[in-house]
C-alpha angles and dihedrals in degrees: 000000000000135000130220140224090265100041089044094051083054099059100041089055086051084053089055099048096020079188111054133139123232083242092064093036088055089051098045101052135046092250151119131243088237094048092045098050081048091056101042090055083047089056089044091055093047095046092050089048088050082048086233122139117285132235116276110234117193104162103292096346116093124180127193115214117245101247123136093210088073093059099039088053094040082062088049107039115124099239132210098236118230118227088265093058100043080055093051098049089050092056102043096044088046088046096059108015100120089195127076104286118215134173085257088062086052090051090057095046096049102036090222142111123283092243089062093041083054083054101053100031081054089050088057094051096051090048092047085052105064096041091055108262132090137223098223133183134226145159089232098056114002112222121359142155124257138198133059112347092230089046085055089045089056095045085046080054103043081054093049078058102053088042098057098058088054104083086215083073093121089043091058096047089043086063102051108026112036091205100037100131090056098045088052100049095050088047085047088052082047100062091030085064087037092056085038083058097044090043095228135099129217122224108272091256104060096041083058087051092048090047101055084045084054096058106034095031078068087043104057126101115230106217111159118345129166107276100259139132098166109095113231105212104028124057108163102052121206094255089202086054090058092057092038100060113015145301116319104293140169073236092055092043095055090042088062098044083055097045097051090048101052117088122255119210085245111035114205116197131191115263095236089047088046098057097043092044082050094058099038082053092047094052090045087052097044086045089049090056092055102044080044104039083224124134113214123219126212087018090174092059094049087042090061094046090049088043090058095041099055090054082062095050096041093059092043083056094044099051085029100229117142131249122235107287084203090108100063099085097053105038086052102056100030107037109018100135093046083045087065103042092052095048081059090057106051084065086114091058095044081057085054098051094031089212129084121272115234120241094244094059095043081060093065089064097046094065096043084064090039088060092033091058095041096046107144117186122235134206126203112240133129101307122110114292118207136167130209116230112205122175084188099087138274100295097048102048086046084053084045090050101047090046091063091041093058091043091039105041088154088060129084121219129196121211106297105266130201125253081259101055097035094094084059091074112032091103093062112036125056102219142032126215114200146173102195127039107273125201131302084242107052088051083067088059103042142007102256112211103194101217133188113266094236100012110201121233090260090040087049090050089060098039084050099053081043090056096047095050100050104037100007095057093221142079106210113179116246130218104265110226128204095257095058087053085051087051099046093047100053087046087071106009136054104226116215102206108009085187096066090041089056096054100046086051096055092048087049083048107039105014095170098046136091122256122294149204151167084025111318096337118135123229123235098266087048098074095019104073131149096276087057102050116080124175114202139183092217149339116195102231135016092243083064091051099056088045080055096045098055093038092110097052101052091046081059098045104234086120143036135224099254090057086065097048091047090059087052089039091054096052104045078051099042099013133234096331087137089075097097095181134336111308101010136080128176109208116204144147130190124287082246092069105061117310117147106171131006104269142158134197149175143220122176126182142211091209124039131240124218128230137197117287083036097275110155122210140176105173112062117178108195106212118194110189116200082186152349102282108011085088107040108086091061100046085048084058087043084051099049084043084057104050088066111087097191090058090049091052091049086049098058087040087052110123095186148026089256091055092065103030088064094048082048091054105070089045090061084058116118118247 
């Protein structure tokens, strides 16, 4: 009887916990409820053939019975190994097998058919190929890998990646290197007295990731490379690197670029690169207000996260590894629009680089201006006091930490702390919120909660009624939204047209209200309707046609007059930063000014007016923002409607309402 990857991860989480309900299981880990109710029978079936005690079920409760035999057993388990880590395998034992390496050799290791070793092994090659190398045959050495031996260390690093998050990770290791753990340990202490030395420290994570290239970079066995010495990627080598580690390598020389992309836990940057990086930050967040008609408070303090953060990503772009696509999931469903806006801004940074910025990387900003708009201060008092422990890096922990501030406002929370420093502060704080098993120790001090990294809305909404229940004491109902009925439906269900689903549910939930999406945000037609649209020959200033402009919306009451004269008022004091393009301006002030319900209007023009700084437009859209979010579904689809020149250009030939009623239209459509 054998275990796999999934139904060993899950033991391994009950262990942790020994009382935990399905709920939580099915938050904590990237599985279905099927899947997990499969795997669960799978771990009974092999306790009871190790004639070990079996899991306790009571509905959705399960406890695991606190005996060490399981555990001793669970290291040693002979496991049914998953496609990923049949790939993995393949890749680390060709990488540092010395001896000639055949697909016999892949049978044994893998203990599986040779049809299943050809589709693996297939799988390899495709992978290798993309990232620039080869797995190439010959009689002289089997199986090896080909290409520029730097090009081969990276690959050997971009695996290490994919083999730390499997918590087979030791099985795998224990296969291909006999001494793997000590070799590991003495390469850890390594870069521990290197980062003594430096006088910095990296993120848990990374240090986890160097140190696996450590011990398995001196472990490779070089075949047939291309004839280089020269490093692709890293030109200006840490000399004291060089003397730290061992003589001037392609190995060194990987080592470093690594070392200088993965993030510290204080990040040091170069004055020049600062300034510059300073500058570049300031012009995305002063863009982003005015795609977004947001003002953003504390600029200095967002414009030094986003600083930081760019150095990261620089160097990412520069050695071109990936960052973590973990935040996908959760920016996606929980911050799309945002998601959208923010790309736009970081036009200025794309200029610095003068290369495209991948998605993933854009993510990472979204969420800094996602914390920075929902910052809510905290003060220190009698309430329970808890602290988030993230091996995944500094901006992560910090989103993590935010998530659980805005779930748990009854909860304190110290500044997020690394696996090292937590037992620092058991003795001050009441619960722990991790995303990895901590030690034994730490769970005699304080309850531990493992957490998501990124939890999602409906994910947050479990965990929250988990939270209550085990350190809260309650269990209060919460307003169920749209999106946790979405999530609850495609959990047990395959729908057909989520579009139409959408749509009947809001007219079952809001039956009185327009149409909404992206939870509660109205689409562009929604606010543009055909009392809020004016065509006009002329005005004689641009302060009249701004007046003009917002005239609907203050006949309809949604806003007052001050909230006219404060648009005027902010561009004769910051100029016309409301002119978003030729052509075009977007007036707006903040809620506070005089917004009394979300609208949005229009005004175009057959003759310009001119503003200061001489910027002609013709096409004014008048927002009024009752928030931060609610509006901001409908200004991502403006600005889409925007970035298309040809419907610009259809909208200042428009003779009529209609005209521009029906180029508005495709643009109100969901994504």
């Amino acid at each position: 009887m054998l275990l796999n990857e999934k139904s060993k991860r899950i033991l391994h989480v009950m262990l942790h916990e020994e009382i935990v309900q399905i709920p939580f299981l099915l938050t904590i880990l990237p599985y279905s409820k099927r899947t997990l109710e499969y795997e669960i029978e799978r771990i009974q079936e092999w306790l009871g053939y190790h004639q070990l005690p079996l899991i306790d079920v009571n509905g959705p409760i399960l406890t695991i019975p606190s005996d060490k035999g399981i555990g001793e057993k669970l290291e040693k388990a002979e496991l049914i190994f998953s496609e990923e880590e049949r790939e993995l395998l393949i890749t680390f034992y060709t990488m540092v097998e010395k001896d000639f390496v055949s697909s016999v050799h892949y049978q044994q290791l893998l203990n599986v058919s040779k049809f299943t070793v050809q589709e693996s092994l297939n799988a390899v090659k495709k992978d290798a190929v993309q990232f620039g190398i080869t797995l190439n045959y010959s009689r002289k050495d089997g199986y090896h890998f080909y290409g520029h031996l730097q090009t081969i260390y990276l690959y050997m690093y971009r695996a290490i990646e994919r083999l730390i998050r499997l918590s087979t990770k030791n099985d795998l290791m224990s296969m291909i290197i006999d001494d793997w753990s000590e070799r590991l340990i003495k390469a850890k202490q390594h870069i521990e007295s290197y980062e003594a030395e430096q006088q910095f420290q990296f993120v848990e994570e990374h240090r986890e990731k160097l140190s696996y290239f450590l011990m398995l970079g001196r472990s490779i066995a070089i075949k047939e490379v291309v004839p280089s010495e020269e490093p692709l990627f890293v030109k200006n080598i840490d000399s004291t690197l060089i003397s730290y580690f061992e003589e001037r390598t392609l190995f060194v020389d990987t080592l470093d670029l690594l070392i200088q992309s993965g993030p510290k836990v204080e990040e040091e940057i170069q004055k020049d690169l600062h300034a510059r990086l300073f500058k570049i930050m300031h012009e995305v967040i002063t863009h982003f207000e005015t795609i977004s008609c947001t003002f953003i408070i504390e600029k200095e303090a967002l414009c030094e996260k986003l600083v930081l953060h760019s150095k990261a990503t620089m160097q990412r772009l520069y050695s071109g590894l990936e960052s973590s696509s973990e935040l996908k999931r959760y920016v996606m469903e929980e911050h799309q629009v945002l998601h959208v806006l923010v790309s736009k801004a970081l036009e200025p940074f794309r200029k610095l680089m003068n290369q495209d910025i991948p998605d993933v990387e854009i993510m990472y900003y979204t969420l800094h201006f996602a914390t920075h708009l929902n910052q809510q201060g905290e003060q220190l008092d009698k309430k329970l006091k808890a602290i988030v422990v993230c091996p995944s890096g500094i901006s992560v922990s910090h989103m993590l930490d935010y998530i659980l501030k805005n779930q748990f406002p009854e909860i304190v929370f110290l500044p997020p702390v690394s696996q090292r420093e937590v037992g620092q502060f058991v003795e001050i704080i009441d619960v722990i919120f991790t995303t990895v098993p901590l030690e034994e120790s730490i769970h005699l001090q304080a309850d531990v909660m493992l957490v998501p990294t990124l939890p999602t809305r409906f994910e947050q909404i479990t965990l929250r009624r988990s939270v209550e229940q085990r350190f809260l004491k309650r269990n209060q109902s919460d307003e169920i939204q749209l999106e946790d009925l979405i999530a609850v439906i495609k959990q047990h269900a395959t729908i057909q047209s989520e579009s139409a689903l959408r749509q009947e549910l809001n007219q079952l939930l809001y039956p009185r209200q327009p149409k909404l999406l992206q939870g509660g945000q109205p689409v562009l037609n929604d606010l543009i309707t055909t009392n809020q649209i004016q065509i006009h020959q002329r005005v004689e200033s641009w302060m009249d046609a701004i007046r003009v402009a917002a005239s609907p919306l203050l006949l309809e009451k949604k806003i007052q007059p001050a909230y006219i004269e404060t648009m005027i008022q902010n561009v004769e004091s910051h100029g016309p930063y409301i002119v978003l393009m030729p052509d075009v301006a977007i007036p707006h002030a903040r809620p506070e000014d005089g917004v009394l319900q979300l609208g949005m209007s229009i005004l175009k023009l057959e003759e310009p007016v001119l503003f200061p700084q001489d910027k002609e437009v013709r096409l004014f859209f008048v927002l009024a923002a009752i928030d931060q979010t609610t509006h901001l579904k409908a200004l991502s689809q403006l600005t889409n409607l925007l970035g298309n020149q040809a419907d610009v250009t259809r909208l200042l030939e428009a003779n009529s309402v209609t005209d521009i009623e029906i180029i508005i239209e495709p643009y109100s459509e969901e994504d």
